[in-house]
C-alpha positions as CSV (number, residue, x, y, z in Angstrom):
1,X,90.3,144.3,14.5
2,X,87.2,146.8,15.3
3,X,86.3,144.7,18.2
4,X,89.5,144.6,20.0
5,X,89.7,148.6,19.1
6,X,86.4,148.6,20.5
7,X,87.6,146.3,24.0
8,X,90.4,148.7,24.2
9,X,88.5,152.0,24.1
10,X,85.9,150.8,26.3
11,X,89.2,149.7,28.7
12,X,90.6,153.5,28.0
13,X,87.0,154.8,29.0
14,X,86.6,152.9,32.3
15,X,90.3,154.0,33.0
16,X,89.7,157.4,32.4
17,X,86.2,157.5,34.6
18,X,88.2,155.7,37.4
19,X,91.1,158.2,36.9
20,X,88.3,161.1,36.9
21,X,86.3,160.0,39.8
22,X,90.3,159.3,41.8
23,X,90.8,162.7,41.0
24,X,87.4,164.7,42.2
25,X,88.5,162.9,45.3
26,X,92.0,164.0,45.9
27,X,90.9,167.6,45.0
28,X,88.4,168.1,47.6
29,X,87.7,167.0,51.2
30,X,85.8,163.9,50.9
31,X,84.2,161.4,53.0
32,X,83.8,157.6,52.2
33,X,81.2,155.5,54.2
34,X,79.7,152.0,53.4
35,X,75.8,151.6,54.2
36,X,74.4,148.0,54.5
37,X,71.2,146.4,54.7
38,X,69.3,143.3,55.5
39,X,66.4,141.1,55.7
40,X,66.1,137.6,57.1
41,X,63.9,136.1,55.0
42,X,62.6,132.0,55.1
43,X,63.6,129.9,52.3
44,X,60.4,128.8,50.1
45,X,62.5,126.5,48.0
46,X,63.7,123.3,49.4
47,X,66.8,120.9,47.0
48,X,66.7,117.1,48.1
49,X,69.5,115.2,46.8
50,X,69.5,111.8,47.0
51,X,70.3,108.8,45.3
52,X,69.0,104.8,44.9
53,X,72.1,102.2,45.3
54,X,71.8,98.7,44.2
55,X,73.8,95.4,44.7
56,X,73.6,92.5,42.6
57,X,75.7,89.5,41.9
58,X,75.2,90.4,37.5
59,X,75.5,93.7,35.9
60,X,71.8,93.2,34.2
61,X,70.1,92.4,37.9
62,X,71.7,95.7,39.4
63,X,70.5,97.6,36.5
64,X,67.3,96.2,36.1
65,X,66.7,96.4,40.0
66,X,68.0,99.7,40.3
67,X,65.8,101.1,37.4
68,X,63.0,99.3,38.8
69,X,63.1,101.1,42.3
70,X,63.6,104.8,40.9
71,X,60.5,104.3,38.9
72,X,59.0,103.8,41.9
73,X,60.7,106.8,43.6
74,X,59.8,109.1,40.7
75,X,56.1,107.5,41.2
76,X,55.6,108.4,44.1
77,X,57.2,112.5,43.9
78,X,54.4,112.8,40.9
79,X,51.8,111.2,43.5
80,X,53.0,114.3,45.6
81,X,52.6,116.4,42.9
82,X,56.2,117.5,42.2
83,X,55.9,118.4,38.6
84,X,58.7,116.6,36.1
85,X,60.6,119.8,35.5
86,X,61.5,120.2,39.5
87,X,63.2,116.6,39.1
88,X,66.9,116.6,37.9
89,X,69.3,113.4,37.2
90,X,72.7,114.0,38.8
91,X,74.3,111.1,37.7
92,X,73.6,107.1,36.7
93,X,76.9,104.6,37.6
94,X,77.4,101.2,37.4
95,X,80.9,99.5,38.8
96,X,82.2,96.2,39.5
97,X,82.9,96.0,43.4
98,X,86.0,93.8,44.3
99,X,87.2,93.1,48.1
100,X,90.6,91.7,49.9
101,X,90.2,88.3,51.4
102,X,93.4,86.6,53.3
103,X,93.8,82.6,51.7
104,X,93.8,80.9,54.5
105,X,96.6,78.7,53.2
106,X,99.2,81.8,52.3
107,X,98.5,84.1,54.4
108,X,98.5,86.8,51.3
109,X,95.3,88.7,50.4
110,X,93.6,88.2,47.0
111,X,91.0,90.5,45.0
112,X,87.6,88.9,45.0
113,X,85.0,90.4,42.6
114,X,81.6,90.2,44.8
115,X,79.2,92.2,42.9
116,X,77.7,94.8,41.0
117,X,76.9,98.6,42.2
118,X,74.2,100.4,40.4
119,X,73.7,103.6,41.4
120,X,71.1,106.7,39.9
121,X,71.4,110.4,41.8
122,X,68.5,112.9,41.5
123,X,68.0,116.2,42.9
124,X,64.3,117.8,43.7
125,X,63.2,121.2,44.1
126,X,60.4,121.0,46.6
127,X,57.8,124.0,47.6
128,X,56.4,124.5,49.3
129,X,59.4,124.0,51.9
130,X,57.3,122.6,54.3
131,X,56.7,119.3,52.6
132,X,59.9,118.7,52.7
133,X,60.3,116.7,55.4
134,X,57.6,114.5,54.1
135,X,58.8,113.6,50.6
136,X,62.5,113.0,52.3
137,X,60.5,110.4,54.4
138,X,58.5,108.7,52.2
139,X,61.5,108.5,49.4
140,X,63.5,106.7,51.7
141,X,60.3,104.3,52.0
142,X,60.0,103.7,48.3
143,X,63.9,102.8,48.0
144,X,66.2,105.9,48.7
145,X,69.1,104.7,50.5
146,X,71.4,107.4,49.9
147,X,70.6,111.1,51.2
148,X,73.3,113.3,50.1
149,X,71.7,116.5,52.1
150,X,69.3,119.3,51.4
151,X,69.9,123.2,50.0
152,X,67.1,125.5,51.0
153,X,66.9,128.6,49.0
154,X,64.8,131.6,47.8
155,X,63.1,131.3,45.0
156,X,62.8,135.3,43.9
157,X,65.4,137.3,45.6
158,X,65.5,139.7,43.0
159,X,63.3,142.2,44.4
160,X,64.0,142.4,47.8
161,X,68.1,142.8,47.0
162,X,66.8,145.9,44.8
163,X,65.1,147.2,48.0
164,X,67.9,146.3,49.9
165,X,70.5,147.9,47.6
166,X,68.3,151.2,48.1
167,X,68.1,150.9,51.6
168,X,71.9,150.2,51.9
169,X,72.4,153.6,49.9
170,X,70.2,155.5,52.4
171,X,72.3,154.4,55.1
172,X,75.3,155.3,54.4
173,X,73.7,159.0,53.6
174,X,72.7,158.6,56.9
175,X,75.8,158.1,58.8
176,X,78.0,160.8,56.4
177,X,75.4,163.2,57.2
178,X,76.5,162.4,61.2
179,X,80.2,162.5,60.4
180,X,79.8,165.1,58.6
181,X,78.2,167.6,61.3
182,X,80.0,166.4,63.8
183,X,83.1,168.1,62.0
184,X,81.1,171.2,61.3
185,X,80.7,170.5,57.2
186,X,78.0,170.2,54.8
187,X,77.8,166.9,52.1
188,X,77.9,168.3,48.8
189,X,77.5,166.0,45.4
190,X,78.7,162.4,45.7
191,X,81.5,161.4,43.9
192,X,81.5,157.8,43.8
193,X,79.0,155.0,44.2
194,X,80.7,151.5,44.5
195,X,78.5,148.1,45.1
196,X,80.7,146.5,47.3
197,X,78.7,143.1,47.2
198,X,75.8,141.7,45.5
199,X,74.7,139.9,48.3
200,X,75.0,137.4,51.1
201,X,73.1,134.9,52.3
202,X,73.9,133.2,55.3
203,X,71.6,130.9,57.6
204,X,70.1,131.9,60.6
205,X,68.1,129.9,63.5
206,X,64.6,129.2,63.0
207,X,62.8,126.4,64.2
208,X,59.3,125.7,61.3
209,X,58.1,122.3,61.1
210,X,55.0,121.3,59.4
211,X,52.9,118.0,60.8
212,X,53.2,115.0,58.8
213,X,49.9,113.3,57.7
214,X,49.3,109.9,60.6
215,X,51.1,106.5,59.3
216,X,54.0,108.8,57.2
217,X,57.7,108.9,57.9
218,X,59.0,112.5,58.5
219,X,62.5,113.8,58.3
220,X,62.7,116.5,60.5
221,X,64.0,119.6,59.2
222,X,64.6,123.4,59.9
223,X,64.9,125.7,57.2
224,X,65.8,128.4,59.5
225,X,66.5,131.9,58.0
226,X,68.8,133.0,55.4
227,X,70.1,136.7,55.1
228,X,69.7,138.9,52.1
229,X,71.8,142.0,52.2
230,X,73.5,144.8,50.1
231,X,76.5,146.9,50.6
232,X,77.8,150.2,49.0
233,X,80.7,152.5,49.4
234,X,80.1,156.2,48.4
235,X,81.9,158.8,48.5
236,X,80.7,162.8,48.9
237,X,82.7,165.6,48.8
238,X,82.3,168.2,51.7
239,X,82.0,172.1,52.4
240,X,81.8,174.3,54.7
């Protein structure tokens, strides 16, 4: 009972600050403008996921064999000195696969169970995203036949989204402070502040490619550039 009177005078509270803030605005000349800003920033965290598929006529041989070859997968990411905690199973299946042959006598097809389908997903975090490339290549060497794509990311964006979040509130005091002098006024105290987004990422071109050691297979990737930025409406009231 005390914690849905609490829920509902916290609801009341936010009602009656959004009911406030409505008001300030609809008493006095105001001016809403949204500020934005950001950074293009390279990803320094690269997500391989990928998986190891094997076929065998028995149950037991495509388990055995399939276990056997993503030992030697996760072998050879310690080798390249991806620590254990940057390696994640996705998933671990093992089905019966049947197909449709025609008799030749009837004319009518008939199920036909061939073999066995193991199958074991992982996903890797890789930094530093340059050797990326490298482990994709030399995974597929050790027994990954199944590349299900690759995320890049950045690690830490907490810290330039704060920067961001203040640069996007400077901005839009810049352009009110335009507006506003253009129509003769002054800005006087703000009376709203509204995130209109957390943030966006989204990728942008950008051609990095590190060398791969002689004698080692290379997937080539680009990382490119992803886009941090902030947005904010905020509102000021205006005088004369």
């Amino acid at each position: 009972m005390i914690r849905s009177l609490f829920a509902l005078s916290l609801g009341l509270m936010l009602f009656t600050a959004a009911a406030v803030a409505d008001t300030l605005k609809d008493g006095v000349p105001n001016l809403s403008v949204v500020g934005e800003a950001y950074e293009d920033v390279a990803p320094d965290v690269a997500v391989l996921r990928f998986g190891v598929v094997t076929e065998r006529p028995s149950a037991a041989d495509a388990t055995a064999e399939n276990a056997r070859a993503v030992d030697a997968v996760l072998g050879d990411l310690k080798k390249m000195g991806v620590p254990n905690a940057e390696i994640a199973t996705q998933g671990v299946t093992l089905a019966p696969v049947t197909t449709e042959e025609r008799d030749p006598k009837t004319g009518k097809l008939k199920a036909s169970q061939k073999f066995f389908r193991a199958r074991n997903d992982l996903r890797v975090r890789v930094t530093p995203v340059e050797k990326a490339g490298e482990i994709a290549g030399s995974l597929i060497e050790k027994g990954v036949n199944s590349f299900e794509g690759i995320d890049f990311e950045i690690a830490h964006p907490r810290e330039r989204l704060d920067a961001l979040r203040r640069e996007a509130v400077k901005d839009a005091e810049r352009q009110a402070k335009i507006y506003a002098e253009a129509a003769g006024l002054r800005l006087s105290r703000v009376l709203e502040i509204r995130p209109i987004e957390e943030s966006e990422v989204r990728p942008r071109a950008f051609a990095a490619k590190a060398a791969a050691p002689s004698g080692t297979m290379e997937i080539p990737l680009r990382p490119g550039l992803q886009r941090l930025s902030a947005r904010v409406n905020i509102v000021w009231g205006l005088s004369r």
